[in-house]
C-alpha positions as CSV (number, residue, x, y, z in Angstrom):
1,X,-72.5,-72.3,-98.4
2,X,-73.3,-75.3,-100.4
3,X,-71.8,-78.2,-99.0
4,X,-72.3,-82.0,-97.8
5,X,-72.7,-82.7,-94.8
6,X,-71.7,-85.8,-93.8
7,X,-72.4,-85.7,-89.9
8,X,-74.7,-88.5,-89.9
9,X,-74.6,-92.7,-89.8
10,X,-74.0,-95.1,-92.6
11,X,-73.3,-98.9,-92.8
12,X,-70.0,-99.1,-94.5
13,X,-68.6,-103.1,-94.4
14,X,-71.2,-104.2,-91.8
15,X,-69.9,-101.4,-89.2
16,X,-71.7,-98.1,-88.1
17,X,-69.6,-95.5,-88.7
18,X,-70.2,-91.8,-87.2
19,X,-68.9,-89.6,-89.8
20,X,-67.9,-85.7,-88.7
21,X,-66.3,-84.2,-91.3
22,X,-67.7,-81.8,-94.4
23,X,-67.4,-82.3,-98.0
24,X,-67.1,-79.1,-99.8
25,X,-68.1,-78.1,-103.5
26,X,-69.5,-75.9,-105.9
27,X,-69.3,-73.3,-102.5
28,X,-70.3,-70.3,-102.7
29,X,-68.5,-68.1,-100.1
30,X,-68.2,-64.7,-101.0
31,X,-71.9,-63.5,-102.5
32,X,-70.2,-60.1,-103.7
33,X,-68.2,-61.8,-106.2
34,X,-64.7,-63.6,-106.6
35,X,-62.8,-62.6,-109.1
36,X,-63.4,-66.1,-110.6
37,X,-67.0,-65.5,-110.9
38,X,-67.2,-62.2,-111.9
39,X,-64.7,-62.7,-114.5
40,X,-66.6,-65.6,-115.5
41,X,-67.8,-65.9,-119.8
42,X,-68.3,-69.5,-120.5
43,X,-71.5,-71.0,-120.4
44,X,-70.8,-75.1,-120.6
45,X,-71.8,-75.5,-117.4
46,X,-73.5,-72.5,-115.2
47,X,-73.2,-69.5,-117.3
48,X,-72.8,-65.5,-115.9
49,X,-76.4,-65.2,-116.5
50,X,-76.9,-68.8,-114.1
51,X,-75.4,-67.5,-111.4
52,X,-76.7,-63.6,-110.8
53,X,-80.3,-65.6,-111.3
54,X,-79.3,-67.6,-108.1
55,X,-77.2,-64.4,-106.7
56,X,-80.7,-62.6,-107.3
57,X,-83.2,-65.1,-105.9
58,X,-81.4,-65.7,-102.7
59,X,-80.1,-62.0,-102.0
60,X,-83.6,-60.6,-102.7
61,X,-82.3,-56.8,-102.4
62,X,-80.0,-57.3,-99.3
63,X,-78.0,-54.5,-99.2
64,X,-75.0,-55.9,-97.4
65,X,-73.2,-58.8,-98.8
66,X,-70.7,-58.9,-96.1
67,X,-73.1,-60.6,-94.0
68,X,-71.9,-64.1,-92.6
69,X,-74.6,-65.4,-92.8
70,X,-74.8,-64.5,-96.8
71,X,-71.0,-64.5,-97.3
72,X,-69.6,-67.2,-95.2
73,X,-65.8,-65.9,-96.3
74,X,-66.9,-62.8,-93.6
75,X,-67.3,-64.9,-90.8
76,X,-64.6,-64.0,-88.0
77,X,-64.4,-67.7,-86.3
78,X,-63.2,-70.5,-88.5
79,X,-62.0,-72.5,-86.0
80,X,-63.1,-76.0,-84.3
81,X,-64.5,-76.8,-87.8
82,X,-64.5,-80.3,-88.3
83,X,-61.8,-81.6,-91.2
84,X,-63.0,-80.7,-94.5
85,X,-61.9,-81.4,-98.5
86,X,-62.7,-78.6,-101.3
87,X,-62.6,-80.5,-104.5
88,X,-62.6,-77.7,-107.6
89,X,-61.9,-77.6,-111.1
90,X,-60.0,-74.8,-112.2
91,X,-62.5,-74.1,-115.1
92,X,-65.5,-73.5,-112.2
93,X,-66.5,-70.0,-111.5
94,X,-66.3,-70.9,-108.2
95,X,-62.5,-71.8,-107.9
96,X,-61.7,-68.9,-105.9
97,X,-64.5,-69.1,-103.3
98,X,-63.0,-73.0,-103.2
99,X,-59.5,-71.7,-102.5
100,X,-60.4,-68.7,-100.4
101,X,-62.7,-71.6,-98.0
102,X,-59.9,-73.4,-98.0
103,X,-57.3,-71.0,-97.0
104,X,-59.5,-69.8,-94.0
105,X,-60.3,-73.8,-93.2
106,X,-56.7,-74.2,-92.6
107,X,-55.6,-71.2,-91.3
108,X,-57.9,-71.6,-88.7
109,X,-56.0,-74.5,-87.5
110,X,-58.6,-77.3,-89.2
111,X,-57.7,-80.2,-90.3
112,X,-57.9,-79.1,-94.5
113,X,-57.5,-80.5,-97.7
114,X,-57.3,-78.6,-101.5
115,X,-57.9,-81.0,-104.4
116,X,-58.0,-78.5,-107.6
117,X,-58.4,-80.8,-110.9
118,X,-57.2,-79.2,-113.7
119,X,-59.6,-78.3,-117.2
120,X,-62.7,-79.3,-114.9
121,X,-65.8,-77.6,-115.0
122,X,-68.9,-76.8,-112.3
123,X,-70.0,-80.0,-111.0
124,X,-67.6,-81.9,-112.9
125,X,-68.1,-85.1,-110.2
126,X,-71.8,-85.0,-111.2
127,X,-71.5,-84.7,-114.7
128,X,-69.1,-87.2,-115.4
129,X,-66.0,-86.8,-117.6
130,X,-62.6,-87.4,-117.4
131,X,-62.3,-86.3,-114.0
132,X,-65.4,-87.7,-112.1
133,X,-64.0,-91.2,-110.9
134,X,-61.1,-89.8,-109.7
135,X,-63.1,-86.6,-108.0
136,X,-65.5,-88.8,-106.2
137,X,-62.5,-91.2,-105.4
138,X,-60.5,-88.3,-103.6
139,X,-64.2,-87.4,-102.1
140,X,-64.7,-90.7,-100.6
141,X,-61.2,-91.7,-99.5
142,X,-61.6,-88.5,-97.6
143,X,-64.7,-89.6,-95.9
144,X,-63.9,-92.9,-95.0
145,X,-60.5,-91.7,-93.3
146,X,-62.7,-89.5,-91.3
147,X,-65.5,-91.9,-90.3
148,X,-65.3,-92.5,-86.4
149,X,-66.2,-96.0,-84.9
């Protein structure tokens, strides 16, 4: 699972702040395929062919992709996570591993938060746009709410 994690210390206004919480995007939770990604045919930003190249390279032959450990959306035990935010355009191949997280984030009984921008793309808060200040906004609002004296 790709993510940021933001579990360790950074001067914000002169104070040390302690941050526990995660920052989720671009995640990858189910390697056998979301119906988002396997239904996936544009290529602005990471193409059908992009991703079974990374699928390929980091499965090398396994035959199980219900595997935790390879799929996090297996994983029985969601809870005592620490808060997290999935921030997803719907135009990312990866919207439905970004909702699925989510859903099992909060069902678990985290602390959970779904920000889906609409017409964005893969990576759309690193690649600028019309939604990459407000992305990165949401993003660090999120953190600094979370940051623990």
């Amino acid at each position: 699972m790709y993510s940021i994690t933001a579990a360790s210390v950074s001067d914000y206004n002169s104070e040390l702040y302690y941050v526990d919480n995660r920052l989720i995007g671009g995640a990858t939770i189910d390697l056998g395929w979301t119906p988002s990604a396997l239904n996936w045919t544009d290529n602005l930003v990471l193409s059908k062919q992009d991703m079974i190249e990374f699928h390929d390279a980091w499965l090398s032959g396994e035959p199980d992709l219900r595997i935790p450990g390879i799929s996090p959306l297996y994983n029985k035990d969601f809870g005592n996570l620490p808060p997290a935010i999935f921030v997803v355009g719907n135009q990312d191949p990866l919207y439905d591993d970004s909702l699925f997280g989510a859903m099992k984030w909060h069902m678990a009984g985290n602390e959970t938060e779904l920000v889906v921008f609409p017409d964005s793309y893969h990576g759309f808060c690193r690649l600028g746009g019309p939604d990459c200040e407000k992305g990165l906004a949401t993003s660090e609002s999120f953190v600094i709410r979370h940051a623990r004296t």
